[in-house]
C-alpha positions in Angstrom: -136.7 -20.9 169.6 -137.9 -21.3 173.4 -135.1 -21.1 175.7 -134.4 -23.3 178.1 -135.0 -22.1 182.1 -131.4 -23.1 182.7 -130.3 -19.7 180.8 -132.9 -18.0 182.0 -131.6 -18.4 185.5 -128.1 -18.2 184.9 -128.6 -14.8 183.3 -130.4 -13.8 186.8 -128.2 -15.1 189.6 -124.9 -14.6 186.9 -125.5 -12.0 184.7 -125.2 -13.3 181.3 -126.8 -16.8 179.6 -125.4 -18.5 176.6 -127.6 -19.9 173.9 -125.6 -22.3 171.9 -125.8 -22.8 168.1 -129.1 -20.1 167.8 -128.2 -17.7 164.6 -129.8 -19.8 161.6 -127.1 -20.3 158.8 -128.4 -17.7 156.1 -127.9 -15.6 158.8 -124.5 -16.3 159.3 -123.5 -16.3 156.1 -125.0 -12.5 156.1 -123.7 -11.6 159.1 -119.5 -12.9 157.5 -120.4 -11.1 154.3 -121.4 -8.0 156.1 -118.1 -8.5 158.2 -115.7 -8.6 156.1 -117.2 -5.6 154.0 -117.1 -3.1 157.3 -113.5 -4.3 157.8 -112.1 -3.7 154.7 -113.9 -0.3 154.1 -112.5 0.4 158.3 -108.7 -0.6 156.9 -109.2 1.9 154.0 -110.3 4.7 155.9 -107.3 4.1 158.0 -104.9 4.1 154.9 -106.7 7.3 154.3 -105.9 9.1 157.8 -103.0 7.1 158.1 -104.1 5.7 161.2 -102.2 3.1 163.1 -105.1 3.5 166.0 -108.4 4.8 165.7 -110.5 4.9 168.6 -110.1 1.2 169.9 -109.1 -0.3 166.6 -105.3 -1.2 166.2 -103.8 -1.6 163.2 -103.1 -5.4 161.6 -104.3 -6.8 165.9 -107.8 -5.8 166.5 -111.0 -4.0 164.6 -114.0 -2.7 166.3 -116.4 -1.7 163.4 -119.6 0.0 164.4 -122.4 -1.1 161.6 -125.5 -0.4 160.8 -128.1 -2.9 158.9 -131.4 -2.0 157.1 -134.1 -4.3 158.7 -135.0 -5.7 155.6 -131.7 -7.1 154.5 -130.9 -10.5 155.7 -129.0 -9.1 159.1 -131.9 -6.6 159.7 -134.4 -9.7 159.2 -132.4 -11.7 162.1 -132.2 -8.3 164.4 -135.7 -7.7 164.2 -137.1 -11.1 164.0 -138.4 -14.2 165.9 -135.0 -15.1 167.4 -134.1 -12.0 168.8 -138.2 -11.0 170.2 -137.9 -13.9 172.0 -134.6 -13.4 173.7 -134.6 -9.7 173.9 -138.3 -10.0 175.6 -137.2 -12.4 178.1 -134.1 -11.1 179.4 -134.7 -7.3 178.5 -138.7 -7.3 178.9 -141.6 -6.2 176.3 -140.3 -2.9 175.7 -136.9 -2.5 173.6 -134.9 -0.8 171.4 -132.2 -1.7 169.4 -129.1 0.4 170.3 -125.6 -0.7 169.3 -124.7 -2.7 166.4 -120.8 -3.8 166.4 -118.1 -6.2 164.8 -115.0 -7.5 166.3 -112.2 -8.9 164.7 -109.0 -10.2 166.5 -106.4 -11.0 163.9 -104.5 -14.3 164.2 -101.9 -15.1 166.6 -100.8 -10.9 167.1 -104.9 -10.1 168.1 -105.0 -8.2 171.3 -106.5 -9.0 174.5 -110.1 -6.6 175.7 -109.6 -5.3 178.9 -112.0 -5.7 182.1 -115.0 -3.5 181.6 -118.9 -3.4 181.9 -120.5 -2.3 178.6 -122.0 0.7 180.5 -118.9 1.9 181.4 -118.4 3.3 178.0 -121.3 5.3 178.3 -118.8 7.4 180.4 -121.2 8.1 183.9 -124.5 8.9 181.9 -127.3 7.9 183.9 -129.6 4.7 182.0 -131.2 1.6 183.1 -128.7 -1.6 182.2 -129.5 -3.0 178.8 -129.0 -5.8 177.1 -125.5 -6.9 174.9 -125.4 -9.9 172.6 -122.4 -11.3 171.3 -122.1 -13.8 168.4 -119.7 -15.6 167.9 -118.7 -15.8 163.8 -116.2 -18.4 164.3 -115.4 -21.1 167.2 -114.2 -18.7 170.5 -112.1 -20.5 172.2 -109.6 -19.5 175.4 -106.8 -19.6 172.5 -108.2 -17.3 170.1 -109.8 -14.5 172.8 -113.1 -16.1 173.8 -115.1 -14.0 176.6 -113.7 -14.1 180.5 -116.8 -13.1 183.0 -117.0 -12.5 186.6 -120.4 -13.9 187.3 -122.9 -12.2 189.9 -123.2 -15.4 191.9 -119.1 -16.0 192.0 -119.1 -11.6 193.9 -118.8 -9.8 190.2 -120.2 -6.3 190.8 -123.9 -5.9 189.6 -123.5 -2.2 189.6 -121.9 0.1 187.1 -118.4 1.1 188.5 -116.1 3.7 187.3 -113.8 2.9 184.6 -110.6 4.4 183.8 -109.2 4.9 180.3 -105.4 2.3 179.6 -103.3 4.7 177.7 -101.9 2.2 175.6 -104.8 0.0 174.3 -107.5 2.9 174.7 -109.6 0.2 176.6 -111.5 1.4 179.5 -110.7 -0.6 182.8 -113.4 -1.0 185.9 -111.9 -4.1 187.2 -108.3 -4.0 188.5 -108.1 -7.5 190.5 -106.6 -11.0 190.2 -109.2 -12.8 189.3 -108.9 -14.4 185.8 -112.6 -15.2 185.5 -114.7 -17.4 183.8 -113.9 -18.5 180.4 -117.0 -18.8 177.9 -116.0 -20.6 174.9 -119.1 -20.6 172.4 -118.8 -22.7 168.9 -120.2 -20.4 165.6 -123.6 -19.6 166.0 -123.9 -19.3 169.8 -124.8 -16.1 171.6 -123.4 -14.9 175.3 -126.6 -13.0 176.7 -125.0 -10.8 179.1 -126.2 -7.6 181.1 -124.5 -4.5 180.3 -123.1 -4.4 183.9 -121.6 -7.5 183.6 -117.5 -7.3 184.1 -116.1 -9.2 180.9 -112.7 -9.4 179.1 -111.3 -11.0 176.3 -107.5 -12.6 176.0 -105.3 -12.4 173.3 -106.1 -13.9 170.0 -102.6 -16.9 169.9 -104.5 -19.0 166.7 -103.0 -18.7 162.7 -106.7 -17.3 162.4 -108.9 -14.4 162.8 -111.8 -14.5 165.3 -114.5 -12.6 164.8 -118.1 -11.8 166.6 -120.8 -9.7 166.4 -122.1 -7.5 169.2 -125.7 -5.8 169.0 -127.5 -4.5 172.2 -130.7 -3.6 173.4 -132.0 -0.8 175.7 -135.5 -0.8 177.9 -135.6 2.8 176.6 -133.7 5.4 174.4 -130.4 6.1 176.1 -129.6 9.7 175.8 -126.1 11.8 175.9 -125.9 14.7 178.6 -127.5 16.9 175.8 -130.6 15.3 175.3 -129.9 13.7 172.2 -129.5 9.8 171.3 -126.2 8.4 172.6 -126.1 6.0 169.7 -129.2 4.6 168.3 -133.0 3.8 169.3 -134.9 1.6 166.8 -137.9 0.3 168.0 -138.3 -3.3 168.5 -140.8 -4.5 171.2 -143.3 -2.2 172.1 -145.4 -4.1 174.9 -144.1 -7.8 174.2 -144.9 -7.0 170.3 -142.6 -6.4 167.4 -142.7 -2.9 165.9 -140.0 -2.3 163.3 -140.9 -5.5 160.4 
C-alpha cells in the first residue's frame, strides 16, 4: 500500500492521518476472532474477582483488553508485515518497536464515552519521545456509536504532552478540560486513524443496538522504559533502519 501525500500531511500539520479501508479481510476476520476471545476470557476473570470495574473496563458498557499476538499467527503476520512497515516507517521513521497491543469494545446503546486525553498521558510523566497509536476500526465508527473526536494541531490542539488528571468515576485520565467538541472521525471497518501519541482524542457514548469495537496497537522510536529501568509495556522489534526485523 503507498499512501497518499494527503495523509501524510494531515498527520504533520494535524496530528493524526486516516487510511481508509487498509486491513486486508483475512486480517479482519483474525483480528474479530481474536476479539471476541480476549473479551470473553476479560468477563470471566471478572466473574472471578467479582469485578464490576477493573482498571478502565466497566462492566456490561465498555472493555479495554490488553492482548498480545505471536507474529506468526494471522494478527502477528498483519503487525509485522507490509501494511504496517510501510505506515509505521513513514509516520514513525525506520526505527520502531511495537509497544501496545489493545481492544476496545463499547457495548450497544449503554457504551460509555472515553474521556479527553493524549495517549502519553497514561504513561503517567515518564519521559519518552511521542510514538505512534493506530486504531482500527472492527466495525463502521460512526458519531452514534463512539467514533474518535480530535483536536487537530492546525485547528490550536496542544502538540505537547500536558498533565492529566485521573475522573474518579470512569477512571479515565483527563488533559483537556475545555468546550471544544472536536472533530469527529468516522472510519468504515477496515480503516485506520494514524494519530501521534500527543494527540488530544475522545470518544462519545456508544447510543447504537450494537457493539463497536476497534483495535489499538502502537509503535515507539525506541523502548519506552518505567522510572525503574525496565520496559513500560512492550518492545518488539520491527524496523531497524527502514528494514523489518521480527518475520
Amino acid at each position: 500500500m503507498t499512501l497518499d501525500p494527503s495523509i501524510t500531511r494531515s498527520f504533520s500539520e494535524d496530528g493524526y492521518g486516516v487510511l481508509e479501508q487498509a486491513i486486508p479481510e483475512a486480517a479482519l476476520e483474525a483480528l474479530d476472532t481474536s476479539c471476541q476471545a480476549y473479551l470473553e476470557e476479560h468477563i470471566g476473570l471478572m466473574a472471578q474477582v467479582q469485578a464490576d470495574v477493573l482498571g478502565l473496563t466497566h462492566k456490561d458498557r465498555r472493555y479495554f483488553l490488553p492482548s498480545w499476538h505471536d507474529p506468526s499467527s494471522e494478527v502477528g503476520r498483519f503487525l509485522f508485515g507490509d501494511l504496517m512497515a510501510e505506515v509505521v516507517g513513514r509516520f514513525l521513521g525506520p526505527e520502531a518497536y511495537l509497544f501496545l497491543e489493545l481492544f476496545i469494545v463499547k457495548s450497544g446503546r449503554i457504551g460509555m464515552p472515553f474521556g479527553w486525553h493524549q495517549d502519553s498521558g497514561y504513561l503517567l510523566g515518564q519521559a519518552h519521545e511521542p510514538y505512534l497509536s493506530l486504531w482500527c476500526a472492527l466495525d463502521d465508527a460512526t458519531e452514534e456509536n463512539g467514533a474518535l473526536h480530535v483536536l487537530p494541531w492546525s485547528q490550536g490542539g496542544p502538540r505537547e504532552i500536558l498533565p492529566h488528571r485521573k475522573d474518579k468515576a470512569s477512571g479515565d485520565l483527563i488533559g483537556y478540560e475545555g468546550d471544544t467538541p472536536g472533530t469527529v472521525v468516522p472510519v468504515a471497518r477496515g480503516g485506520i486513524v494514524a494519530m501521534s501519541s500527543t494527540l488530544f482524542h475522545r470518544s462519545g457514548p456508544n447510543t447504537t443496538d450494537h457493539p463497536r469495537r476497534a483495535f489499538l496497537v502502537s509503535y515507539s522510536a525506541h523502548p519506552i522504559l518505567n522510572p525503574q529501568g525496565g520496559l513500560w509495556n512492550r518492545a518488539v522489534p520491527f524496523l531497524q533502519r527502514g528494514v523489518r526485523v521480527t518475520a
